[in-house]
N, C-alpha and C positions, 0 to 999 in steps of 0.2 A: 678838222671837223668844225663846226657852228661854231662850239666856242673860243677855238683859234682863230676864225673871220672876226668873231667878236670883239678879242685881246686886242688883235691887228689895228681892226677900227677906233677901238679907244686911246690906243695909243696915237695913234694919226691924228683924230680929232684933238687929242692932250694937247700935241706939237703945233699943229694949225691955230687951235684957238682959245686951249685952254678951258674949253664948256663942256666939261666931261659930266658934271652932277646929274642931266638928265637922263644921260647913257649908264652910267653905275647904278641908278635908281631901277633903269630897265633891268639890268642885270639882276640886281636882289630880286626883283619881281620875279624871275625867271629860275632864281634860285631857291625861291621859298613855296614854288608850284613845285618843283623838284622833291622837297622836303616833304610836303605836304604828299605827295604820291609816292613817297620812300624811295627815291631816285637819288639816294646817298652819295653814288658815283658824281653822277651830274651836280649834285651838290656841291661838293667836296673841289668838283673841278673850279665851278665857278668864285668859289671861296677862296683858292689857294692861285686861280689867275689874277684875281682882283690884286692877292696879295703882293703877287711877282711884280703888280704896275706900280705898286705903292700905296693900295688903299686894303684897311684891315675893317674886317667888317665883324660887327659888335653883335653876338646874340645875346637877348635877354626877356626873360618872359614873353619867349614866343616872335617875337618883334627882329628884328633885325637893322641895326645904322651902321654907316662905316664915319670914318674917318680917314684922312690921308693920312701917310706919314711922315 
């Protein structure tokens, strides 16, 4: 699916160049349309791939940051 091409991609770009922040930043955006239309699955996916690459993402008042690990 999408956000299997997406995992793919971020990982490749990690390995190539290390410039991942504006691609994780795409994804929150992607994740928090999600949320906002109750698309919990889609949510949930993009929350829990972020995590599998090593980035844990922070909700808080509504807001969403990550962090790597």
């Amino acid at each position: 699916g999408m956000l299997g091409v997406l995992g793919l991609l971020l990982a490749r770009q990690s390995m190539e160049s290390g410039g991942t922040d504006g691609f994780i930043d795409l994804l929150l955006s992607i994740r928090a349309d999600a949320r906002k239309n109750k698309d919990f699955a889609l949510s949930d996916r993009v929350r829990d791939g972020l995590n599998d690459l090593g980035v844990e993402i922070n909700d808080r008042g509504g807001e969403s940051t990550w962090t790597r690990k």
